[in-house]
C-alpha positions as CSV (number, residue, x, y, z in Angstrom):
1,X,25.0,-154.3,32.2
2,X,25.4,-154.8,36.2
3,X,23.7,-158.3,35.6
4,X,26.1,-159.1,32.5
5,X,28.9,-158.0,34.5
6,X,28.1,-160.1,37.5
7,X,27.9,-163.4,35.6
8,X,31.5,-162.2,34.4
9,X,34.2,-164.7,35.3
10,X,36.5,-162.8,37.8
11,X,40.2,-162.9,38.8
12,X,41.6,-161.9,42.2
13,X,45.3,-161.9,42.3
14,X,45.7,-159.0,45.0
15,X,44.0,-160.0,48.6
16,X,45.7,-160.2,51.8
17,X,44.0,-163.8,53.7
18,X,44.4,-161.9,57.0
19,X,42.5,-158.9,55.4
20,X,39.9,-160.7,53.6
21,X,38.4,-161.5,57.5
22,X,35.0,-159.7,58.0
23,X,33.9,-158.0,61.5
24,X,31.4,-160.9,62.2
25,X,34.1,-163.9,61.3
26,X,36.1,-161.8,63.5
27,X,34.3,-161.7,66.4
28,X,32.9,-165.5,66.2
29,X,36.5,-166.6,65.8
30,X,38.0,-164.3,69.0
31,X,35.2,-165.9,70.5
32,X,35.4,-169.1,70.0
33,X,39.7,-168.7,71.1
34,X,39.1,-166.8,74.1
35,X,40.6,-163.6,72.9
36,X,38.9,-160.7,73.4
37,X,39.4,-158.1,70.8
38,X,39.9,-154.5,71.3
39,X,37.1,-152.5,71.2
40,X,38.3,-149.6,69.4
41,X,38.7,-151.9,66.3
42,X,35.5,-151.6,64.7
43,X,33.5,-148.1,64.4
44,X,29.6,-147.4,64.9
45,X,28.9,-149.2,62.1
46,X,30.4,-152.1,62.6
47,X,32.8,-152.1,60.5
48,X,36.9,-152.0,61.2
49,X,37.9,-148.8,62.3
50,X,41.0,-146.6,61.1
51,X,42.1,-143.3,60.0
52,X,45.6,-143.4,58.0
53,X,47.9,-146.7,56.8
54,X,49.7,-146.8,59.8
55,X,46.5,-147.2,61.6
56,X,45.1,-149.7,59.0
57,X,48.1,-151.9,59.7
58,X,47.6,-151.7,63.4
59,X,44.2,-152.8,62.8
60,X,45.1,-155.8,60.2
61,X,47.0,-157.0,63.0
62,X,44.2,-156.6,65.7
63,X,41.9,-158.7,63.6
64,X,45.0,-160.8,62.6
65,X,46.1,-161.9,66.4
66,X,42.3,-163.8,67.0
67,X,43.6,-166.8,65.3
68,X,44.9,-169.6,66.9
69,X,45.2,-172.6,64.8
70,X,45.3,-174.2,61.5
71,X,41.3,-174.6,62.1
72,X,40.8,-171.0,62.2
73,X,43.0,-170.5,58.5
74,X,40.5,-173.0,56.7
75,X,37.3,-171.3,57.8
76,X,38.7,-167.8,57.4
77,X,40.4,-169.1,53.7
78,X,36.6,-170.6,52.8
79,X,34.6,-167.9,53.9
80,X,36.5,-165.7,51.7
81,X,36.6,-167.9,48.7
82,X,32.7,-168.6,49.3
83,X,31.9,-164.6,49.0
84,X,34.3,-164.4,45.7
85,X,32.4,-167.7,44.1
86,X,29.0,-165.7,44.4
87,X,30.9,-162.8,42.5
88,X,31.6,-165.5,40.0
89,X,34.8,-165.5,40.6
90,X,36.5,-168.5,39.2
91,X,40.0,-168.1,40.5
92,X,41.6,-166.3,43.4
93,X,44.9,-166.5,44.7
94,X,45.7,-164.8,48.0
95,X,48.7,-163.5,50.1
96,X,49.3,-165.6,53.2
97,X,52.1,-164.3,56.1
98,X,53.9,-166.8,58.1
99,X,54.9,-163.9,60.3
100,X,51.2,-163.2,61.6
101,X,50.6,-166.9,62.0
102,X,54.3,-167.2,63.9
103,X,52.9,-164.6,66.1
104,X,49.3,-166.3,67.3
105,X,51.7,-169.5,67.4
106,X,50.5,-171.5,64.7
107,X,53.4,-173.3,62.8
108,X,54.1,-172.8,59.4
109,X,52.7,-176.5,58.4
110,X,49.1,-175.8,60.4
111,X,48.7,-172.8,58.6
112,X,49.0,-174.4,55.2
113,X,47.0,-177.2,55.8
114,X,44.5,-175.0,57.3
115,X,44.5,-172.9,54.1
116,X,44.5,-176.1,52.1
117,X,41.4,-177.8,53.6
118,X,39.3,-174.2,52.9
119,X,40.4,-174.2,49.3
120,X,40.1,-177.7,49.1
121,X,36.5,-177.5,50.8
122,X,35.7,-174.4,48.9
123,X,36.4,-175.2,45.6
124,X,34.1,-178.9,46.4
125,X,31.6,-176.3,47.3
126,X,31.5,-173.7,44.5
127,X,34.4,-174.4,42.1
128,X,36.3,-172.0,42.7
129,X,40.2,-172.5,42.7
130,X,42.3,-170.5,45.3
131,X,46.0,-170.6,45.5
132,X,48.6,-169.5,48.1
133,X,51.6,-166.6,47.5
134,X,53.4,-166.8,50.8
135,X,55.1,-163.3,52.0
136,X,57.3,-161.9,54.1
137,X,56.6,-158.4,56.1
138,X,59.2,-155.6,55.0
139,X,59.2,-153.9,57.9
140,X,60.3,-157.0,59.8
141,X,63.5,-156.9,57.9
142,X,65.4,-158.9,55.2
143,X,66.9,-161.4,57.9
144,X,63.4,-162.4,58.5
145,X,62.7,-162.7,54.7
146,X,64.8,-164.9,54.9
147,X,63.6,-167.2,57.7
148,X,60.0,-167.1,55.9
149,X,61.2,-168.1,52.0
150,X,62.9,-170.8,53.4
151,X,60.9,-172.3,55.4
152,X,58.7,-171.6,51.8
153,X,61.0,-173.9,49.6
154,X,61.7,-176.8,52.5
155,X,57.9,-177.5,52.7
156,X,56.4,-177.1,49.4
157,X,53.1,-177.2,48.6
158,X,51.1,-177.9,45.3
159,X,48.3,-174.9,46.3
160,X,51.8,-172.3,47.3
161,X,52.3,-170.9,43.6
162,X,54.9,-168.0,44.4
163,X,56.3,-165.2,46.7
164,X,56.0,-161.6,47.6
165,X,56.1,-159.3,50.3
166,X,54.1,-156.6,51.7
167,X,54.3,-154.1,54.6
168,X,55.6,-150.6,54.8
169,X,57.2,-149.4,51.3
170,X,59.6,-147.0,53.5
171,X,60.9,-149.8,55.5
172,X,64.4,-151.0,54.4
173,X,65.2,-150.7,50.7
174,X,64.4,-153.0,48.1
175,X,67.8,-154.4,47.2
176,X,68.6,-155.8,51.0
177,X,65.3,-158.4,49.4
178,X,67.5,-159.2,46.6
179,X,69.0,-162.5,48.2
180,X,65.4,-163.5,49.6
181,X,63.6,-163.0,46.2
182,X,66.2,-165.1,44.5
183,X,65.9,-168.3,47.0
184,X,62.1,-168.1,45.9
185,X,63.1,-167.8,42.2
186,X,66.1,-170.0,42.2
187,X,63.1,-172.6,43.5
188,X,60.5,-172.2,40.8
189,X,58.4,-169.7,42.6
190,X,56.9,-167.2,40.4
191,X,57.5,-163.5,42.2
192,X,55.5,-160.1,42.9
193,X,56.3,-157.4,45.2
194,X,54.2,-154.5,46.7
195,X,55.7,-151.2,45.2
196,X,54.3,-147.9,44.0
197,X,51.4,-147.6,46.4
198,X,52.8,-145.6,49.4
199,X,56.3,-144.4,47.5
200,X,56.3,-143.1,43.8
201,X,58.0,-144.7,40.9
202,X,61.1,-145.2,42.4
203,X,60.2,-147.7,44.8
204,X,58.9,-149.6,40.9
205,X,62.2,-149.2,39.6
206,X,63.9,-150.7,42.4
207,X,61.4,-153.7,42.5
208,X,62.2,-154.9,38.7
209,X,65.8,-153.9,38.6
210,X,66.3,-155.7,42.3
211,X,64.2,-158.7,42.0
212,X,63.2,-161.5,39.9
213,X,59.2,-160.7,39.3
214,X,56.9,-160.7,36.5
215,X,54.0,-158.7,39.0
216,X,53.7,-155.7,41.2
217,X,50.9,-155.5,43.7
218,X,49.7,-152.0,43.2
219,X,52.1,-150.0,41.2
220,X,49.7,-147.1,40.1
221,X,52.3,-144.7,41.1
222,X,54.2,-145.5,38.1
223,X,51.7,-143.3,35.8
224,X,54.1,-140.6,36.4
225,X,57.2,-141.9,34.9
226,X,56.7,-142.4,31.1
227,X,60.3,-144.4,31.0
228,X,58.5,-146.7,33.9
229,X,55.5,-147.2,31.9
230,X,57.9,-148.0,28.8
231,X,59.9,-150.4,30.7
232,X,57.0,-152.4,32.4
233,X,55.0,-152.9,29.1
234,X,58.9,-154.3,27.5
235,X,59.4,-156.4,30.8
236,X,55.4,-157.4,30.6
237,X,55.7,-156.7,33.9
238,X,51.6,-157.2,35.5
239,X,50.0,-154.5,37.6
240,X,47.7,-155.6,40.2
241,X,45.4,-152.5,41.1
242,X,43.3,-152.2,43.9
243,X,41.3,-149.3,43.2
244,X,38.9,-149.1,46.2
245,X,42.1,-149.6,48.2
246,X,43.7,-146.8,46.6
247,X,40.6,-144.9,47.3
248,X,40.2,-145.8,51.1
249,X,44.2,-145.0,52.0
250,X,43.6,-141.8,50.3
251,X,46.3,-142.3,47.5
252,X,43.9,-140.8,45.2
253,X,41.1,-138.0,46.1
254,X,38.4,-140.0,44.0
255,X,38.0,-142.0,41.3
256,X,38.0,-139.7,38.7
257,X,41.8,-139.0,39.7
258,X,42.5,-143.0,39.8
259,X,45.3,-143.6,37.2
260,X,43.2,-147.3,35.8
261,X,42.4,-146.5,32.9
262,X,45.6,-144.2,31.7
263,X,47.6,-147.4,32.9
264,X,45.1,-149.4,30.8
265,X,45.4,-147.7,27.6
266,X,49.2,-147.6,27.8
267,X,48.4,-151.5,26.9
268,X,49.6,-152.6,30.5
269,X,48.9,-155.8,31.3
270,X,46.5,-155.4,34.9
271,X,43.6,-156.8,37.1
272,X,41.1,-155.8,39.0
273,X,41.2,-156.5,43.5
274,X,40.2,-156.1,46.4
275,X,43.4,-156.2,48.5
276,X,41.5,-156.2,52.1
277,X,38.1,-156.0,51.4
278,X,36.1,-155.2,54.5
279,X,38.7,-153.0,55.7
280,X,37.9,-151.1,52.4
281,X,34.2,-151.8,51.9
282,X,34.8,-153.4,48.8
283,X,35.2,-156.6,46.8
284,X,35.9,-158.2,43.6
285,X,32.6,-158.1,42.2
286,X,32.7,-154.4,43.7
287,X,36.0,-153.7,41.8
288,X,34.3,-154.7,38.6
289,X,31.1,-152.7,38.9
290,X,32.8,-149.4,40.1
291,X,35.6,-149.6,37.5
292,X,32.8,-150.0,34.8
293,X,30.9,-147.1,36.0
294,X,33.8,-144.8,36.7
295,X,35.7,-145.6,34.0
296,X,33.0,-146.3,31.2
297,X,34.0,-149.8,30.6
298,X,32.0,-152.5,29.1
299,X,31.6,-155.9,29.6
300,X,33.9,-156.6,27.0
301,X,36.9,-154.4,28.0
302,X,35.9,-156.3,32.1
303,X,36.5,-159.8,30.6
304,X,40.0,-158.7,28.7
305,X,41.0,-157.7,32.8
306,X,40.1,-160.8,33.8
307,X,42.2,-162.5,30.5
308,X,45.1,-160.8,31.3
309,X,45.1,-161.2,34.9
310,X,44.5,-165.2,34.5
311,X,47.6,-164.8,32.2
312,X,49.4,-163.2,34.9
313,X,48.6,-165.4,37.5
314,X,50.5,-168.1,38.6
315,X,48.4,-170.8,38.4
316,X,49.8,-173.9,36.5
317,X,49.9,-174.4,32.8
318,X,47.1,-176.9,32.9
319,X,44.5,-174.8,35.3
320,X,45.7,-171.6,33.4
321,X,44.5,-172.5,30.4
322,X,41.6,-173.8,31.4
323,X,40.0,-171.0,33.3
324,X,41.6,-168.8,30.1
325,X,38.8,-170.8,28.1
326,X,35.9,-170.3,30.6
327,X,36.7,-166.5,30.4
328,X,36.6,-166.6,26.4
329,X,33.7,-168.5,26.3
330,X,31.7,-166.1,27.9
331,X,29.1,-164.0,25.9
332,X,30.1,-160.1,26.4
């Protein structure tokens, strides 16, 4: 079954490109730049150290402020794409934040082609396809949201499929986004939003009564509004659950309290991630084997998650229906 499950073709719609940095890449990269990183970022173990989401965040940011140029975006975006191909995954696509790149003062246009020569390089290498969803930071406010789409739709990209926005849930309200989302939209660029992680089903109510999306990055707070669950499965509104994330931020006590497979069988459409995977010791392939143990699903029930999230994505028509047929071709 673990075997079966590994030669699985996998979906990631849910990682953070910042977040998807291991402790080693970390350290090579700071070293390579000249900047030293703090030394209270990673634990005994070598891993990234933190206790709560407000210390997560701080930490993203530590691991976040060691890059310096487009360089340092293509060999952080292929390294991660690299560890997803040996999960078989055949198709990833991955939040990227002009905000933390304005920050270590790398211009918009350096970080894409950075990003674009490791997707390019990585899917010469292992054929897998990665694509960009650009965001903006909540808690940095909607006039900065503003700044960031823009900038968005005045340079497009082939590889930069959509929009979103992560950051603190409590920061600002949903609605002040409404003018940002619809410049994206108004463009062509397909839309998803962070909501129901930190705050409950309110926050999910705001996001597809406020803005113009067909995805919500997380959402597993909206198992406890049956009228939420009602209205997502008549938008076909996606869910894209991070399980070990949910786990590691403590928004569930364990897995056996994780709301996967309740959302599942309310015939939600969702897939499987890893959201910031060595900051939650966890990855795709990870997501896939713990989901099949903990929720007793088979092989079968693992390759209609990966359908429905290759449905979801935002991938064009043409490489969308492609990778649909590799998933259906494969023997469960």
């Amino acid at each position: 079954m673990q075997e079966q499950i590994h030669k699985l073709p996998k979906i990631e719609l849910h990682s953070h490109l910042e977040g998807t940095i291991k402790p080693e890449l970390a350290k090579q990269i700071a070293k390579k730049n000249a900047t030293p990183l703090d030394n209270n970022l990673f634990d005994d173990n070598e891993g990234y150290a933190w206790s709560d989401f407000a210390s997560f965040l701080t930490a993203y940011d530590s691991v976040s402020s060691c890059l310096k140029n487009g360089e340092d975006y293509r060999d952080i975006t292929y390294e991660y794409l690299k560890d997803c191909a040996s999960e078989n995954v055949i198709y990833a696509e991955t939040f990227i934040s002009p905000d933390h790149a304005a920050e270590c003062g790398i211009s918009y246009d350096d970080m894409i082609s950075g990003i674009a020569s490791g997707i390019d390089d990585a899917e010469r290498d292992f054929g897998i396809v990665g694509r960009i969803i650009v965001t903006c930071v909540r808690h940095l406010g909607p006039e900065q949201g503003l700044n960031v789409v823009q900038t968005m739709v005045d340079n497009p990209h082939p590889y930069v499929v959509g929009f979103g926005m992560g950051g603190d849930e409590n920061a600002f309200t949903i609605e002040e986004y409404t003018p940002v989302y619809n410049i994206a939209a108004n463009a062509g660029y397909a839309c998803t939003v962070h909501a129901g992680e930190i705050c409950g089903p309110d926050s999910v109510w705001d996001a597809i009564n406020y803005l113009p999306i067909s995805r919500i990055g997380h959402g597993v707070k909206s198992v406890y509004d049956e009228k939420l669950i009602s209205e997502l499965i008549n938008r076909k509104i996606h869910l894209e659950i991070c399980p070990g994330s949910n786990l590691a931020l403590s928004l569930f006590p364990n897995w056996k309290s994780h709301p996967l497979l309740t959302i599942m069988n309310k015939g939600i459409s969702i897939s499987l991630n890893s959201d910031d995977p060595p900051f939650f010791n966890t990855t795709v392939g990870k997501e896939y084997q713990n989901s099949a143990k903990n929720f007793n699903l088979n092989a079968e029930d693992l390759k209609q998650i990966s359908l429905m999230a290759m449905e979801a994505s935002f991938a064009d028509i043409k490489t969308k229906s492609r990778l649909i047929e590799e998933i259906k071709k494969f023997q469960s």
